[in-house]
N, CA, C and O atoms as a GROMACS GRO file, in nm:
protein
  276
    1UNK      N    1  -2.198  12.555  14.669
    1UNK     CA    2  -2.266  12.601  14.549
    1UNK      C    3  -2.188  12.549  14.428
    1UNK      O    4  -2.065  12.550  14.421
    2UNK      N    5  -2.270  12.503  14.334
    2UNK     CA    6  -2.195  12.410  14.222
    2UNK      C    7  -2.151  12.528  14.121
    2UNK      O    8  -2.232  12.618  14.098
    3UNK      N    9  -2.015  12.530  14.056
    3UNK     CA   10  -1.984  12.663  13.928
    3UNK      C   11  -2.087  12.646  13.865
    3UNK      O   12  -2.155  12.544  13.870
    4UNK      N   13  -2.118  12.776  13.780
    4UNK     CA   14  -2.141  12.763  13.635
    4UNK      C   15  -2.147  12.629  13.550
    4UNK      O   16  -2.067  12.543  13.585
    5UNK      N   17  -2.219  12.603  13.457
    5UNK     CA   18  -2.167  12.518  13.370
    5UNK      C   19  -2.158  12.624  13.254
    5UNK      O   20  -2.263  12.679  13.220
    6UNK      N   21  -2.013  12.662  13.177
    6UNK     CA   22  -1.974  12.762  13.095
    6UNK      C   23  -1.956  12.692  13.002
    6UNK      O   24  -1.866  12.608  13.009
    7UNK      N   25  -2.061  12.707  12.851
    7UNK     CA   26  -2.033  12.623  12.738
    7UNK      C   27  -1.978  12.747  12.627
    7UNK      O   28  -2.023  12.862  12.633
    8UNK      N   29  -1.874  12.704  12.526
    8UNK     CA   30  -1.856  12.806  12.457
    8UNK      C   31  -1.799  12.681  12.322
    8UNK      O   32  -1.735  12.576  12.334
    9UNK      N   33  -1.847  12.739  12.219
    9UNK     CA   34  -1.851  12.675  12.089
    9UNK      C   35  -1.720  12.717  11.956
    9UNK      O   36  -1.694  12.829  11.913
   10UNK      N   37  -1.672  12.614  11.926
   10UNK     CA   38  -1.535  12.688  11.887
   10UNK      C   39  -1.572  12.614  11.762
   10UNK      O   40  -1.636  12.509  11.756
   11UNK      N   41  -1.520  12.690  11.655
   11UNK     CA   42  -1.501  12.628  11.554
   11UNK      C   43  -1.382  12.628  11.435
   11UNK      O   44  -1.384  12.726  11.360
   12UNK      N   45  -1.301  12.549  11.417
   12UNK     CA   46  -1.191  12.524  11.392
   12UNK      C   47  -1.191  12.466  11.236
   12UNK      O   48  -1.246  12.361  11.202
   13UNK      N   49  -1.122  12.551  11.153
   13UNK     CA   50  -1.104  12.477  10.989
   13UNK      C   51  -0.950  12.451  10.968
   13UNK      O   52  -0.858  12.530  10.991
   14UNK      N   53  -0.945  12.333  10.924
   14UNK     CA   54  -0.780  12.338  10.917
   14UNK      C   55  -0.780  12.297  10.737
   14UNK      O   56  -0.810  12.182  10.705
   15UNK      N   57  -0.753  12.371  10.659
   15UNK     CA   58  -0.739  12.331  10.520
   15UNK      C   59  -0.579  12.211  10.483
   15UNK      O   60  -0.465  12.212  10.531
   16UNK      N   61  -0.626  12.144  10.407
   16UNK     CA   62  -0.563  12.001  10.361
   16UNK      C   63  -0.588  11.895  10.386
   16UNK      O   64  -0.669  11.880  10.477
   17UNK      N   65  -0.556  11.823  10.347
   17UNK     CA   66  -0.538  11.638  10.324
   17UNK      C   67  -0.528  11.589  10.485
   17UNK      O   68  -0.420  11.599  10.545
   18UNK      N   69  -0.621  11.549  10.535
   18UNK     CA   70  -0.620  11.454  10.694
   18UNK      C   71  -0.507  11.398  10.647
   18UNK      O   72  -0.467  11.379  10.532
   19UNK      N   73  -0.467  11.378  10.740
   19UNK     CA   74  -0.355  11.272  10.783
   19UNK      C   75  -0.363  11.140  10.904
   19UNK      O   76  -0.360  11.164  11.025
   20UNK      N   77  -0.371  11.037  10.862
   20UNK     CA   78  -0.344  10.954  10.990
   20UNK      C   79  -0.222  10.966  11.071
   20UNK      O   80  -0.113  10.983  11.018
   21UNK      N   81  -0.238  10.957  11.199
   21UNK     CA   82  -0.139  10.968  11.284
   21UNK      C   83  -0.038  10.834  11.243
   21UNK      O   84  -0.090  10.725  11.265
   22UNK      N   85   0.050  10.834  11.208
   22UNK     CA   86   0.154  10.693  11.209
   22UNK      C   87   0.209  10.661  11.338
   22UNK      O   88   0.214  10.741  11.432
   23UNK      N   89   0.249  10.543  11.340
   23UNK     CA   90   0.276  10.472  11.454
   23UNK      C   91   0.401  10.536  11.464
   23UNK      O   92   0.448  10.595  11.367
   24UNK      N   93   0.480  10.529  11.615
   24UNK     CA   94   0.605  10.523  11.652
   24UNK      C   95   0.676  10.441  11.595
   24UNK      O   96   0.649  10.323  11.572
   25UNK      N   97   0.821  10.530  11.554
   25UNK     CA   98   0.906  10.406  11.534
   25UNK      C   99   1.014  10.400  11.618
   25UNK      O  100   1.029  10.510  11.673
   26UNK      N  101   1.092  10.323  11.650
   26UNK     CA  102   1.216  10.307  11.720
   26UNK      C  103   1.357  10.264  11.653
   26UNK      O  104   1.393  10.184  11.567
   27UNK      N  105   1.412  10.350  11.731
   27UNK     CA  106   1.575  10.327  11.732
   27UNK      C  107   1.670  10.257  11.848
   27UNK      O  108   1.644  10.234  11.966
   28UNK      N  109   1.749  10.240  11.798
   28UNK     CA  110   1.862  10.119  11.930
   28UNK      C  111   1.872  10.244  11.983
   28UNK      O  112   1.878  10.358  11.936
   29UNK      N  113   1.873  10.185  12.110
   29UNK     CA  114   1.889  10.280  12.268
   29UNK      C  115   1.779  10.340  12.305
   29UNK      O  116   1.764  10.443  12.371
   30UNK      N  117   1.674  10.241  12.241
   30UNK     CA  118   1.512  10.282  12.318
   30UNK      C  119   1.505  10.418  12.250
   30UNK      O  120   1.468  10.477  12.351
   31UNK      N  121   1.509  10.487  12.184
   31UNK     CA  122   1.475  10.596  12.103
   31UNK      C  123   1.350  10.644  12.071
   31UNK      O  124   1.393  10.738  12.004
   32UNK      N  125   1.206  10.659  12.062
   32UNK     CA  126   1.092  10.685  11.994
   32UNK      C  127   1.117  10.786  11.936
   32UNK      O  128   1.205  10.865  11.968
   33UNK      N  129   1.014  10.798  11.805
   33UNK     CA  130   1.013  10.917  11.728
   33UNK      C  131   0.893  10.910  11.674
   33UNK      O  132   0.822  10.818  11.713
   34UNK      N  133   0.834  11.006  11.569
   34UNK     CA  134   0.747  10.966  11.491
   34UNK      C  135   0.746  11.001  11.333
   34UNK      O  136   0.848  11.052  11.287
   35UNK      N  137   0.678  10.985  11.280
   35UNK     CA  138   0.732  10.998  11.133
   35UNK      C  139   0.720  11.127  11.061
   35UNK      O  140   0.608  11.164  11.025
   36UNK      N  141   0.809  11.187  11.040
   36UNK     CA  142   0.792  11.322  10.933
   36UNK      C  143   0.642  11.345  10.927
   36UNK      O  144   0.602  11.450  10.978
   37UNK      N  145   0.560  11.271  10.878
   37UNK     CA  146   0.439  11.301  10.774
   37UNK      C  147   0.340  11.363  10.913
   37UNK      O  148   0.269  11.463  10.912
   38UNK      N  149   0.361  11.275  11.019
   38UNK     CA  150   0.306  11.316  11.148
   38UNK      C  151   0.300  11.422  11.225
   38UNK      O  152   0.208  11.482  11.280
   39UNK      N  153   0.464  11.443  11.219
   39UNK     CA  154   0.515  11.596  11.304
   39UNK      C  155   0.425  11.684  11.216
   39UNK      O  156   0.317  11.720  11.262
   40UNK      N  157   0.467  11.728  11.070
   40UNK     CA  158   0.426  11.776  11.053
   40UNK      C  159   0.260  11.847  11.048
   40UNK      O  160   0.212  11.960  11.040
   41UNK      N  161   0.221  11.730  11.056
   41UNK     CA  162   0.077  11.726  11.060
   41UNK      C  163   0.028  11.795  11.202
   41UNK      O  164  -0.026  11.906  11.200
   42UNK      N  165   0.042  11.751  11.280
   42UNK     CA  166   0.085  11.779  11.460
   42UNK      C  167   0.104  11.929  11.452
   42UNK      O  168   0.013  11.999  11.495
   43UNK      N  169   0.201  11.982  11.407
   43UNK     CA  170   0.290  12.083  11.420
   43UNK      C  171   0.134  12.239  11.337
   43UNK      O  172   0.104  12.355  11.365
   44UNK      N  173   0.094  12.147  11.246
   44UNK     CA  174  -0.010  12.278  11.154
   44UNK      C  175  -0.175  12.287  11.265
   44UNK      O  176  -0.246  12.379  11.306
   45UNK      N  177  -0.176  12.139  11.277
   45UNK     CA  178  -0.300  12.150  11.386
   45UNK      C  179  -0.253  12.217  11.512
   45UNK      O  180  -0.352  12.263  11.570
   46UNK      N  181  -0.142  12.241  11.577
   46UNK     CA  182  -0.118  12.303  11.698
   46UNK      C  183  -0.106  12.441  11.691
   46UNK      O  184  -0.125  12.507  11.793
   47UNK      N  185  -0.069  12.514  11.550
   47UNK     CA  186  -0.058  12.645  11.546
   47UNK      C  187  -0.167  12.717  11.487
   47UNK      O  188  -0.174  12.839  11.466
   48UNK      N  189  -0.278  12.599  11.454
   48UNK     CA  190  -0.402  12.624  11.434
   48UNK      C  191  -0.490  12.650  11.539
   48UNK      O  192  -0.553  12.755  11.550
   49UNK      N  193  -0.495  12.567  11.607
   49UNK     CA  194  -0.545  12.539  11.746
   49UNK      C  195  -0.475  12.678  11.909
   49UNK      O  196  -0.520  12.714  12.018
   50UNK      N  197  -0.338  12.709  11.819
   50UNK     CA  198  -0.280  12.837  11.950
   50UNK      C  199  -0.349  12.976  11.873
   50UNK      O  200  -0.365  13.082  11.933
   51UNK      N  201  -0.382  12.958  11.746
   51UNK     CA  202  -0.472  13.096  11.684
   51UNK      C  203  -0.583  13.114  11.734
   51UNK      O  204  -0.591  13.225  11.786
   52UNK      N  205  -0.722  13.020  11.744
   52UNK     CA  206  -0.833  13.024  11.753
   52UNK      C  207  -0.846  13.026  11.925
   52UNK      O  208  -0.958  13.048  11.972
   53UNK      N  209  -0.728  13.002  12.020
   53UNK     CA  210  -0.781  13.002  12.123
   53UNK      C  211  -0.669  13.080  12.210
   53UNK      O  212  -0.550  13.053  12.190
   54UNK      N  213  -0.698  13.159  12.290
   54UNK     CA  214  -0.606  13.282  12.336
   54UNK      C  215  -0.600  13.206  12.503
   54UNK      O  216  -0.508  13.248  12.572
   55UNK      N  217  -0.662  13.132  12.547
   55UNK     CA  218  -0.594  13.045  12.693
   55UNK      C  219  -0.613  12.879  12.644
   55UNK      O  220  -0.652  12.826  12.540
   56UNK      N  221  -0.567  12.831  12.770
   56UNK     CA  222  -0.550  12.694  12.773
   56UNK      C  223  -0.678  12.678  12.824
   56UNK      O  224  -0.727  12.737  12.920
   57UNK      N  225  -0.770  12.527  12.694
   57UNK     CA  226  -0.871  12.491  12.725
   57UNK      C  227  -0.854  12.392  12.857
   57UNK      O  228  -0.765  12.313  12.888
   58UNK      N  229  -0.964  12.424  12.914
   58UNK     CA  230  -0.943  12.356  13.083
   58UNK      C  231  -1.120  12.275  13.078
   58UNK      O  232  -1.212  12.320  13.010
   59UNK      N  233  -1.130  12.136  13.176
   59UNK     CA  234  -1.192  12.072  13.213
   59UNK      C  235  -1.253  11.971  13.093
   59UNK      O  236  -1.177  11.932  13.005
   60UNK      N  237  -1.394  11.932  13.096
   60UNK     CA  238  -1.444  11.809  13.048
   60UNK      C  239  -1.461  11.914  12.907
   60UNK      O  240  -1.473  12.036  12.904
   61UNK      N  241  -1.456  11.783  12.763
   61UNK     CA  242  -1.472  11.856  12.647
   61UNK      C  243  -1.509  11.800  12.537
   61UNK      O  244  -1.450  11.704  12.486
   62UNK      N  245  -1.588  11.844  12.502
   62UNK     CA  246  -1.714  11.753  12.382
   62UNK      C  247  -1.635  11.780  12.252
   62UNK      O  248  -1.610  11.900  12.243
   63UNK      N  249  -1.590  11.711  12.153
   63UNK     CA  250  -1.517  11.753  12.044
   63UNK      C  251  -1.571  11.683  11.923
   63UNK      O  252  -1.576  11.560  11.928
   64UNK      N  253  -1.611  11.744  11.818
   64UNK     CA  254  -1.691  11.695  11.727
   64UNK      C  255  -1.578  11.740  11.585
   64UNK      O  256  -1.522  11.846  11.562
   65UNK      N  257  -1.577  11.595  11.500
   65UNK     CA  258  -1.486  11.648  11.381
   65UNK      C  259  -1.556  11.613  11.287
   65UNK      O  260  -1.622  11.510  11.299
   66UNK      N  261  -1.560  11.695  11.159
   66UNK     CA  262  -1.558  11.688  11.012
   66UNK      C  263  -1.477  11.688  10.956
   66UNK      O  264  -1.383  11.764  10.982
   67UNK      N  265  -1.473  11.560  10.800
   67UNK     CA  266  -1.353  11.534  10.746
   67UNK      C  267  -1.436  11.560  10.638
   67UNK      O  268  -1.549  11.511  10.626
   68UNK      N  269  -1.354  11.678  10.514
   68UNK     CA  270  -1.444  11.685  10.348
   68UNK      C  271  -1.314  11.648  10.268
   68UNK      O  272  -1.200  11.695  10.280
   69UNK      N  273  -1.364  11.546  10.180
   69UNK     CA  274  -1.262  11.531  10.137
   69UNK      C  275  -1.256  11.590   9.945
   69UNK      O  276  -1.152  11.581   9.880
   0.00000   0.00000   0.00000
């Protein structure tokens, strides 16, 4: 018997300025990092994203974004 197909609709506002992701940069001794402007960016969408959702999203996932600038 095939599951459920369980759709549930989330909707997510993150206020400020998009940011492009910047590239990696490197340091001697093979180092990666990424750039300030990034982490941070990273860091507001993830504690945005651990508010609006109380488990870990699991399986296939349709994700639709709006940018207002």
């Amino acid at each position: 018997m095939a599951a459920a197909n369980k759709q549930r609709l989330m909707v997510l506002t993150v206020a400020g300025k998009p940011i492009a992701k910047g590239r990696p940069r490197f340091r001697i001794g093979a180092h990666v990092y990424a750039p300030e402007i990034t982490r941070n960016a990273e860091e507001i969408m993830q504690g945005e994203m651990r508010q609006a959702c109380d488990t870990p999203l699991e399986g296939p996932l349709e994700l639709r974004m709006t940018f207002s600038f």
